[in-house]
C-alpha positions, -999 to +999 in steps of 0.1 A: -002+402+388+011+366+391+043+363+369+044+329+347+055+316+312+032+320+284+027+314+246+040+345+227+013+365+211+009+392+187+009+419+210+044+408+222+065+417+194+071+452+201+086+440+235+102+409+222+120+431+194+133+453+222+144+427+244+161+409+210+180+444+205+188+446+240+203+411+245+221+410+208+229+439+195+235+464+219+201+482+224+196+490+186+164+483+173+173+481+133+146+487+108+119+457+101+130+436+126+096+435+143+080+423+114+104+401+104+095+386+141+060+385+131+066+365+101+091+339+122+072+337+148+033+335+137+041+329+099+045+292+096+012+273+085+005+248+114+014+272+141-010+267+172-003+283+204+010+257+223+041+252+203+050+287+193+075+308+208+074+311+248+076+344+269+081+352+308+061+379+319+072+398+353+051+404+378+043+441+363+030+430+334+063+433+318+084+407+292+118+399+309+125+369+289+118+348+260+127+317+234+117+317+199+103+288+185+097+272+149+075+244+151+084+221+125+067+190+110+090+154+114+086+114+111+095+094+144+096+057+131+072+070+104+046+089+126+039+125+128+056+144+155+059+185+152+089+196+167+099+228+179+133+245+168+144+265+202+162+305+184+169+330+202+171+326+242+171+361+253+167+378+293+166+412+302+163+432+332+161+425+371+137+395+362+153+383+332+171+353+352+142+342+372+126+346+337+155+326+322+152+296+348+111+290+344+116+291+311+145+263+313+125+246+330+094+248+307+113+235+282+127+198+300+126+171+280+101+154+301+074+179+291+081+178+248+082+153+230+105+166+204+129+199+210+160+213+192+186+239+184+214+235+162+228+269+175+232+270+207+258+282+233+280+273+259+257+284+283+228+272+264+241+240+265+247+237+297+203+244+305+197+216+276+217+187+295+206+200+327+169+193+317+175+161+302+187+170+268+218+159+248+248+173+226+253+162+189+293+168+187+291+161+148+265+181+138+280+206+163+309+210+132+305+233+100+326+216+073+343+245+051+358+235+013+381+262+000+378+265-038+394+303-042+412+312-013+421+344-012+384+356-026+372+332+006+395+352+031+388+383+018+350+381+021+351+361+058+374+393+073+347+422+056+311+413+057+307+438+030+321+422+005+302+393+004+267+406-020+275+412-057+286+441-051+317+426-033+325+402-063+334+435-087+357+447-056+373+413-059+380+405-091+413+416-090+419+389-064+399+365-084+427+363-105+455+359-080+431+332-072+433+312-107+476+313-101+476+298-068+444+269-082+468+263-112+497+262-086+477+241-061+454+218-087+441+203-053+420+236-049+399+224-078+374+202-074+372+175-100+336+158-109+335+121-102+334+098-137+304+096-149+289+116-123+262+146-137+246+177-116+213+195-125+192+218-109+156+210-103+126+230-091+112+226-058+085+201-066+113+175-078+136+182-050+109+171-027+102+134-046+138+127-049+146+131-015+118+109-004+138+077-008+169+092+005+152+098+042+148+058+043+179+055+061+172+079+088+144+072+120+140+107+126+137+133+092+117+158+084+083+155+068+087+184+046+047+188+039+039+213+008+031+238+032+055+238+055+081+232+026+068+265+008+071+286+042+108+277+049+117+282+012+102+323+020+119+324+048+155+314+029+140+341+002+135+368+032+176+364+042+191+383+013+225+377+028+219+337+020+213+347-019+189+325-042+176+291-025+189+260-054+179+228-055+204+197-072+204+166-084+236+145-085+234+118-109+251+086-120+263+074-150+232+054-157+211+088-151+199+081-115+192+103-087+219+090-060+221+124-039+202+156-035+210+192-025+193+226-013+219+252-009+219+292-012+250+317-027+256+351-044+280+359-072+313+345-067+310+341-033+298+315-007+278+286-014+259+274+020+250+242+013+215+238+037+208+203+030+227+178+014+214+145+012+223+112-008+211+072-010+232+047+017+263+038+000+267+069-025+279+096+000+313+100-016+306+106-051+274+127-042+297+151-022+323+155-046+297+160-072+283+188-055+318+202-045+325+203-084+296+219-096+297+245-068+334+251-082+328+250-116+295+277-110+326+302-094+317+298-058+349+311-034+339+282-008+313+261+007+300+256+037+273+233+055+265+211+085+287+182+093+261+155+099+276+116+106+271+099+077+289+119+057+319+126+078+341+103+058+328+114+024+335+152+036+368+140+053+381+128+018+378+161+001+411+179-004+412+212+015+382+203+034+385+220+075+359+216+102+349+243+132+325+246+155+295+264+149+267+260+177+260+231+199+234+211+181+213+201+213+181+179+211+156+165+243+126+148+242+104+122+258+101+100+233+119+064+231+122+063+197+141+096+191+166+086+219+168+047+202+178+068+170+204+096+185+216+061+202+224+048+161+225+081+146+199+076+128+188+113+129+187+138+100+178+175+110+198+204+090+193+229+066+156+240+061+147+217+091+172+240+108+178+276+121+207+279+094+180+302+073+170+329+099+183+366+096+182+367+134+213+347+133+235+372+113+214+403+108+193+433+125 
């Protein structure tokens, strides 16, 4: 049998599940993760072979390597392009690095016209400049605001405590946590004059975004369809909590800034998308940042993306880290013209931030 790259089929999973095990955590296949495979990998709407997920298959027949792909539906200087979110790059066995290298080079910029990942590694990295891709250093950064600090620390050093469950174990330090806010007022996050939040279904979310993407080149297009699979995929990642969507608002009552973000109990709010008109980033940001306070969230956390850098960086108590290198390749001019100007806007639902392969399984 002749050994080649190939589109990822149903049959697959069972192998892909073990080789995911076997490459991440330690040989243990945990309970449902083959079907939550299924549903990341053949779930999405407009998936067509072509730009689904990607195996290598040995020359026995056997899956030594793999990258899991979401294709997802974007505007290029207003056209439709469907890009295609590269997961989880995963090699096993004595072919899993001959495996690894045809798939790199299946995936060189020359031959897409839109790739992605927003979580990759070192290593990772290294493949996407190598074929022709490039490194986002800014959207590389997760921006962290501290509201409750030792609730925040507390849930960041045990996992466990971070459901519901967690926030009746912590509510003894929840109020160790109201002495050091009224001995540090900074920890609080004030709303902007004038400034209003309210959550909004779905359906609204969508059409007041619309006008926000105007300043962007490259955004996602956010169809119904695609839209209602990414928001089941946030609901399958019960470690995420609830998917909400907000409004911020001015003082004459319009929509200046927009955001989907997750959270459960007193604990983290991960802010997926946060998006605002040219011009209104800082009092959009420290809108949210309030609301999130006053709801009892310990922190928040999101993408860094550029135009909002200075907004975030004026936020008291506000820290930055890396969290993946956000690495993007394509053959088409116009997404180079925009990464040139920054004029790209991927995050959030248009993002791997939602999947339970990241953090669970």
């Amino acid at each position: 049998m002749q050994h080649s790259s190939r589109p990822m089929e149903r049959r697959d999973l069972g192998a892909v599940a073990a080789m995911f095990a076997s490459a991440f955590r330690g040989g243990r296949i945990a309970p449902g993760l083959e079907a939550y495979l299924e549903a990341f990998c053949f779930g999405h709407p407009q998936l067509a072979p072509e730009i689904g997920s990607q195996v290598y298959e040995n020359e026995a027949g056997e899956l030594s390597a793999a990258i899991l792909c979401v294709p997802l539906r974007f505007r290029v200087d207003g056209q439709p392009v469907t890009a295609r979110l590269l997961c989880n790059f995963m090699a096993v066995g004595e072919t899993g690095a001959r495996g690894a290298a045809c798939l790199s080079r299946h995936f060189r910029a020359k031959r897409h016209d839109f790739l992605f990942s927003d979580t990759a590694s070192d290593a990772s990295a290294t493949h996407w400049k190598t074929g022709g891709g490039r490194i986002l250093p800014i959207q590389s950064l997760e921006w962290c605001r501290v509201f409750r600090p030792l609730s925040a620390c507390a849930r960041r050093l045990h996992r466990s405590l971070r459901g519901e469950a967690g926030a009746l174990l912590l509510s003894p330090l929840g109020l160790l946590d109201e002495g050091a806010r009224r001995h540090r007022p900074l920890l609080v996050a004030h709303m902007p004059d004038g400034m209003t939040v309210e959550q909004v279904g779905a359906t609204q979310f969508l059409v007041e975004t619309r006008p926000m993407f105007g300043r962007f080149s490259i955004h996602p297009d956010w169809d119904p369809s695609e839209f209602a699979w990414l928001s089941r995929m946030v609901a399958a990642n019960p470690s995420l909590g609830p998917l909400n969507f907000a409004l911020m608002r001015d003082t004459s009552g319009a929509t200046v800034g927009a955001a989907a973000y997750c959270g459960v109990g007193r604990g983290r709010a991960s802010v997926l998308n946060l998006l605002c008109l040219e011009g209104r980033e800082r009092e959009s940001v420290a809108a949210l940042l309030a609301d999130l306070d006053r709801q009892g969230y310990c922190e928040a956390r999101g993408m860094t993306q550029p135009f909002l850098m200075h907004a975030l960086q004026a936020q008291k108590h506000m820290s930055f880290r890396h969290r993946g290198f956000f690495c993007i390749a394509g053959r088409l001019p116009a997404l180079h013209r925009a990464l040139d100007q920054d004029l790209v806007y991927a995050e959030g639902l248009s993002s791997e931030s939602w999947s339970r392969l990241l953090t669970d399984f």
